[in-house]
N, C-alpha and C positions, 0 to 999 in steps of 0.2 A: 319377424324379419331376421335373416343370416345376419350374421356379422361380419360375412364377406360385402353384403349386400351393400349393408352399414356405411363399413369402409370405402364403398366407392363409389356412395351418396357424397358423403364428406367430399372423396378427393375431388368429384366434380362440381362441390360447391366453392373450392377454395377461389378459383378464378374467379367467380361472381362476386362474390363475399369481395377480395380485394380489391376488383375492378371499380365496383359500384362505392365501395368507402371513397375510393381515391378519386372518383367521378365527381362527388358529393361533396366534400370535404375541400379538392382544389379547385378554387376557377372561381366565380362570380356567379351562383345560380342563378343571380335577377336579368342577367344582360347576355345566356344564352337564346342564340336563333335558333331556327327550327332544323339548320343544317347538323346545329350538333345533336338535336334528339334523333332524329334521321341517322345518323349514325350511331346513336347508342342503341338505338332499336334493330339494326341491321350486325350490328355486333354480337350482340345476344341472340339472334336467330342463328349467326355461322355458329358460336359456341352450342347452341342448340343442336343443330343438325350433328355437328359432331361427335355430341353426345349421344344422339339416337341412331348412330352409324351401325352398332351391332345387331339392333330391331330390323336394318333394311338388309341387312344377310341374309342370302339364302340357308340354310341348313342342308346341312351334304356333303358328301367326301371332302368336296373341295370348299365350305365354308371359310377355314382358316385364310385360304387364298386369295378369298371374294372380300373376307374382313379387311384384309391387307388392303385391295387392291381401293373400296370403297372411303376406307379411312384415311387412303393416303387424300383422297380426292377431297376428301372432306375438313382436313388439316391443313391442307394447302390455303383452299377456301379460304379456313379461318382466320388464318395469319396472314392472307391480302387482306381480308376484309380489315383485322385489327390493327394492321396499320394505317390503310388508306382511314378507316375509320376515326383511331387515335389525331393522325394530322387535320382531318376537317373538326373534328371536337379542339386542338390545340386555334386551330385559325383562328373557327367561329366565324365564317361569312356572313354577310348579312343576308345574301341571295340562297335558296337554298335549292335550288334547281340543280347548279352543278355537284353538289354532297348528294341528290335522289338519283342523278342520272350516270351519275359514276359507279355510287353502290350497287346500282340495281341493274346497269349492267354487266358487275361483278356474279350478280347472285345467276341472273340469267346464263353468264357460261359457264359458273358452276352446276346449274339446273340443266346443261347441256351435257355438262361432261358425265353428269353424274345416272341420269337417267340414261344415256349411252350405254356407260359400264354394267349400270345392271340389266339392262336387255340385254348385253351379251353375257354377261353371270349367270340367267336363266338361261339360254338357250345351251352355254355349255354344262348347267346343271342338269338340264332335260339332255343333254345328249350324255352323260353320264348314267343319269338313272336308267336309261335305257341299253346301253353299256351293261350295267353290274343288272337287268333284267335278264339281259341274252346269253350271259355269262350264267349267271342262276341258272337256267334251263338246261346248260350242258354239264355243269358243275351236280347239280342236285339229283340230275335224271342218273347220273354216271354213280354216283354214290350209292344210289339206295339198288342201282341193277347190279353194281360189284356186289351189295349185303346181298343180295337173291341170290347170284350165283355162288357164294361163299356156303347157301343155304340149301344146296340143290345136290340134292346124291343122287340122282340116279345120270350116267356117263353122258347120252345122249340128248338130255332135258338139260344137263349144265354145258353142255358144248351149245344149243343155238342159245340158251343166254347169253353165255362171253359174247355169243357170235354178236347180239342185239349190243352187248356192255362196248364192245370196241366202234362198233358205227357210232355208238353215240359220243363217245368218247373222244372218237374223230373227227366230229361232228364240226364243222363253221360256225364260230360264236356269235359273227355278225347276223341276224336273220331281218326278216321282213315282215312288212304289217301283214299282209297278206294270208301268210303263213301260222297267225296269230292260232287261229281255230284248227289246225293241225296240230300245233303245238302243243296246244291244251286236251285233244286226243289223244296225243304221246303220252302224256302225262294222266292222263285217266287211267289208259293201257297197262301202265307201268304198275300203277295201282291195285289192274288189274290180275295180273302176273303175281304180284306180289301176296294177291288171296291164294293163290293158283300154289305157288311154292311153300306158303306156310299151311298149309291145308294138312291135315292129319293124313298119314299115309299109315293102312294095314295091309295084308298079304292080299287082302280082296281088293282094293282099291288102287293098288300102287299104278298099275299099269294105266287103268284110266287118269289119274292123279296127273302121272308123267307124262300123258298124250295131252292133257289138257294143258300145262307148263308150256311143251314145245308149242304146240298149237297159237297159245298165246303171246309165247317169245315170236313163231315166225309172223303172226298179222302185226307185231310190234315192229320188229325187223325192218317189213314192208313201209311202214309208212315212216319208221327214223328215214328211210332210203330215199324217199317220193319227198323228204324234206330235204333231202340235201342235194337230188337233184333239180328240184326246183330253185335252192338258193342259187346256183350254179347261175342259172339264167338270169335272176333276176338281181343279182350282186356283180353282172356284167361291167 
């Protein structure tokens, strides 16, 4: 185990370790009611959850944000709970109906607020990933067609490259499901261009070599095109 690990085992033990001496230690343990275990047991679930606040993050750009946002929810929690708790353990009623029905309708709009936030922590997670996906596709395709064109000597084979490099380039990062299996054509294409351009060139072969470049750049060209006139309509 790290020794970061360590450390912040310990730190999350100190509260229990103190709570539980000072639970034990003050008060009359023979002539506690069930109100106060009810509340030492609703105590230690908020300190609980709060501690496994980082387990229910999503991972992803915006984790940091979702940590925030959940452990704020989750500290709040705990500090109602620790006091309404702390006063029904000070009272000690004999009835314990009102200490179960007060806690546990604490936990319930905690259990409200909290499952909320993170249905919407996923859903801006997934709209994120799909984000830095559509991004990827303009960003990735644009790189490796600038290396091609970088790689392209003969005048006419590297003019419809650039021509293929700046559509994509210009390309609408938003895109659509739809469009999913086109995308991944482009991206085959591109692949394919790329055999096409790094391909040994001699005085016998050039001219085919460079018919085969262009060739590939324009049915590449054609459907970057058929991609973004498509998004046109459906990004209406």
């Amino acid at each position: 185990m790290k020794k970061t690990n360590i450390l912040i085992l310990v730190l999350n033990l100190i509260f229990l370790v103190i709570f539980n001496v000072m639970f034990f230690m003050l008060g009359d343990a023979d002539n506690r009611n069930a109100s106060v275990w009810i509340s030492y047991v609703f105590i230690h679930f908020a300190y609980i959850m709060l501690i496994l606040t980082p387990v229910l993050t999503r991972k992803g750009k915006s984790s940091s944000v979702f940590g925030i946002s959940i452990y704020s929810i989750s500290a709040v929690y705990f500090v109602i709970q620790l006091v309404v708790g702390v006063v029904f353990i000070l009272v000690n009623p004999e009835r314990f109906q009102a200490s179960f029905i007060v806690q546990l309708c604490l936990l319930g709009i905690y259990g409200i607020v909290l499952i909320v936030t993170l249905i919407a922590n996923e859903k801006t997670a997934d709209a994120e990933e799909k984000r830095e996906s559509e991004i990827a596709y303009v960003k990735d395709a644009s790189v490796k067609l600038k290396g091609l064109s970088d790689n392209v000597q003969d005048r006419a084979a590297k003019r419809q490259v650039e021509r293929v490099f700046d559509a994509v380039y210009s390309s609408p990062v938003k895109s659509h499901p739809d469009l999913a299996e086109l995308e991944t054509k482009i991206l085959t294409s591109i692949s394919g261009l790329e055999d096409a351009v790094y391909e040994e060139i001699t005085e016998e072969n050039a001219d085919e070599v460079n018919k085969k470049i262009i060739d590939s750049a324009t049915a590449l060209l054609k459907m970057v095109n058929e991609r973004n006139e498509q998004l046109k309509t459906r990004n209406r």
